[in-house]
C-alpha positions as CSV (number, residue, x, y, z in Angstrom):
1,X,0.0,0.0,0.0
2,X,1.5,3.4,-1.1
3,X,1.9,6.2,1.5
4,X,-0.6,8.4,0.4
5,X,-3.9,6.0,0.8
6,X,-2.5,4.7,4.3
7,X,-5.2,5.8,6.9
8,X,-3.4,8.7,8.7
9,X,-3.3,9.0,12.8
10,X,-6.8,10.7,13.6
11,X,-8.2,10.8,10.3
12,X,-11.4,9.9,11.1
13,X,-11.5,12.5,13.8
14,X,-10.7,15.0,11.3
15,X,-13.3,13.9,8.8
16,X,-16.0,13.9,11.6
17,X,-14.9,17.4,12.8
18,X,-14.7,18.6,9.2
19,X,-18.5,17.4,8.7
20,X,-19.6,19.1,11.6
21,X,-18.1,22.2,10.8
22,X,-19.9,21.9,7.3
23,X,-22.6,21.2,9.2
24,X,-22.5,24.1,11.6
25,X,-22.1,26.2,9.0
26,X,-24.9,25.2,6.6
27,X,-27.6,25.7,9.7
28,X,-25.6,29.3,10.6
29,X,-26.5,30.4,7.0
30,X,-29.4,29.2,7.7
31,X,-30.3,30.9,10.3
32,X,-29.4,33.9,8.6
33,X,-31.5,33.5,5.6
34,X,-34.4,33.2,7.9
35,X,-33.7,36.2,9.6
36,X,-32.8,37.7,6.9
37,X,-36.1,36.9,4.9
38,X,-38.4,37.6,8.0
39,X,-36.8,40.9,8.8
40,X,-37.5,42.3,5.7
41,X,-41.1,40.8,5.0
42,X,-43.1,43.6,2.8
43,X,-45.8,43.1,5.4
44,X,-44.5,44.9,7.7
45,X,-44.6,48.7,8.1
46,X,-48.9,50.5,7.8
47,X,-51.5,49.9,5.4
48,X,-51.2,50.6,2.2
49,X,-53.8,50.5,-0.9
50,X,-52.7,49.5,-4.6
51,X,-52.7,52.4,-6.6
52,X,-52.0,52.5,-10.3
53,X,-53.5,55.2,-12.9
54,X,-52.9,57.3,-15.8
55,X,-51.8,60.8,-16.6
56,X,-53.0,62.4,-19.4
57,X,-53.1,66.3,-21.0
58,X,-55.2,67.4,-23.4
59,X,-56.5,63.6,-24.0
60,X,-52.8,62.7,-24.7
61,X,-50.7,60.8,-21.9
62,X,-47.9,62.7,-20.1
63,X,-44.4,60.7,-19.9
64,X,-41.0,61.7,-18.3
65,X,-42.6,62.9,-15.1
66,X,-42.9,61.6,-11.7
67,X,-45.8,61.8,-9.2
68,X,-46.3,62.2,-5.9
69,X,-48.6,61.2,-3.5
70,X,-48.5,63.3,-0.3
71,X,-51.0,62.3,2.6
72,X,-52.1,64.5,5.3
73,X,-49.6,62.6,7.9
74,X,-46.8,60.0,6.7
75,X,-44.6,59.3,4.1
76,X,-45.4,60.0,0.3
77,X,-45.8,57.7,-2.5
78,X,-44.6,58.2,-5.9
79,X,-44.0,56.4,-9.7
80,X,-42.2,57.7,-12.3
81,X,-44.9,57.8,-15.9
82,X,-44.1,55.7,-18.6
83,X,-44.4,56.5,-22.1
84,X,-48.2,55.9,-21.8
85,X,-48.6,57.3,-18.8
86,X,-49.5,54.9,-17.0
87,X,-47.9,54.5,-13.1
88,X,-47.9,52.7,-10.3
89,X,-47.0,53.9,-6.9
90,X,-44.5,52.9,-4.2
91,X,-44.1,53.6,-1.0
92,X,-40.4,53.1,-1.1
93,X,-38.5,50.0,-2.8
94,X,-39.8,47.5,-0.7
95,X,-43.2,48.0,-1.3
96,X,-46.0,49.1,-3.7
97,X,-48.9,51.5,-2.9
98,X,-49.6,54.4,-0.6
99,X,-51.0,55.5,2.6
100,X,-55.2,55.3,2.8
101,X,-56.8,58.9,3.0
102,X,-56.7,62.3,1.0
103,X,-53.5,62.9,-0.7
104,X,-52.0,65.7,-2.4
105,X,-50.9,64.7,-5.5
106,X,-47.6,66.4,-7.3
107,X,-45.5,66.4,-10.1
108,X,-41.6,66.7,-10.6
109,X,-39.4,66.1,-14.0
110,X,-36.2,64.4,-12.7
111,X,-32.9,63.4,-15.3
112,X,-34.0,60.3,-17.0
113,X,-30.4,60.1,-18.7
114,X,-27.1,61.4,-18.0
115,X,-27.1,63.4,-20.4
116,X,-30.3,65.2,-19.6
117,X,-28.9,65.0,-15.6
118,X,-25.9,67.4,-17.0
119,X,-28.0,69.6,-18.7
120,X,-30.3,70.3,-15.9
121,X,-27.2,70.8,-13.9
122,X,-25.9,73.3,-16.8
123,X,-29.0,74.8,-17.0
124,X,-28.8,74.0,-20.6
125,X,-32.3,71.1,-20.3
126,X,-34.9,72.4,-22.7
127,X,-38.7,71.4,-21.2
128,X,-41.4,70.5,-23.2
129,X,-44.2,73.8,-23.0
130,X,-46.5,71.0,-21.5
131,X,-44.3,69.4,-19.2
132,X,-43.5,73.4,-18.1
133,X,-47.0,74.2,-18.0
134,X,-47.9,71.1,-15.9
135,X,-45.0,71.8,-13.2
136,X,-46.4,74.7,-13.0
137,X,-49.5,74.1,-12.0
138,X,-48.7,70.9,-10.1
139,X,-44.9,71.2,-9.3
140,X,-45.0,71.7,-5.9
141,X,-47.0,70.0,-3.0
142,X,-47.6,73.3,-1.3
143,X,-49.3,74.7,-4.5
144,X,-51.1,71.5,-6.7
145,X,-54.6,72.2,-6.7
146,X,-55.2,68.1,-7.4
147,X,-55.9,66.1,-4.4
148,X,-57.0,62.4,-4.7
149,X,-58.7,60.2,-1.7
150,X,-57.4,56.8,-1.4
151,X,-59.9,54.7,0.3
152,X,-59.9,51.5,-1.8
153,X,-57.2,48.7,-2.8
154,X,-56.3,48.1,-6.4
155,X,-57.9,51.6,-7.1
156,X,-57.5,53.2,-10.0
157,X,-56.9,56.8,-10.8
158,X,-56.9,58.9,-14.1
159,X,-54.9,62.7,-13.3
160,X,-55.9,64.9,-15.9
161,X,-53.0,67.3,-15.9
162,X,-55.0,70.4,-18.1
């Protein structure tokens, strides 16, 4: 018998000691994925109602904007409009939604490139006249005239920014 397959003083108590150190650590990571996964459950945190909708001006949907959902006490929801204008809010990246009761609801044009990041920084960014006309009507939470009550889940809402 060669050298290298004769059974080595202790072996087996190595073997069992390296399986049990597998072992300890598969049921430590675990342990952790189970913490892991029940501290962050999306169920925790308040209420919150499905909301999904559509902007529109004129009859024609607005894109490149994002709105906001302000209730009378909490945190805000918001969604950024795609190129139909259609949205659904989150209340933060964990969750979907917003807060039941009246809301405020707001509008903002953040960067959606680089590019256009730069140029709003430059001061260079040239606005549609209805995106311009919309923020300035609804561009601010202090100053929107549109305020929507949400009091049902899945509901759907239709902002007519005119």
């Amino acid at each position: 018998m060669a050298n290298w397959a004769k059974p080595m003083c202790g072996s087996t108590e190595i073997i069992r000691s390296s399986s049990l150190i597998r072992s300890c650590r598969f049921l430590a990571a675990a342990a952790s994925l189970t913490i892991l996964l029940v501290g962050c459950s999306s169920d925790e945190g308040p209420t919150l109602y499905e909301v999904t909708g559509r902007a529109t001006r004129n009859g024609q949907p607005v894109n490149d904007l994002r709105v906001h959902f302000a209730p009378e006490s909490g945190r805000e929801s918001s969604a950024m409009l795609d190129a139909d204008g259609r949205f659904r809010l989150q209340f933060g990246w964990e969750r979907n939604g917003a807060l039941p009761g009246m809301h405020r609801v707001w509008c903002e044009r953040p960067p959606t490139t680089p590019q256009e990041e730069l140029d709003m920084q430059n001061g260079t960014f040239v606005m549609h006249p209805d995106a311009l006309a919309i923020l300035d009507k609804y561009g601010s939470v202090e100053n929107t005239p549109l305020t929507i009550s949400v009091d049902t889940d899945g509901q759907q809402v239709s902002l007519e920014l005119d």
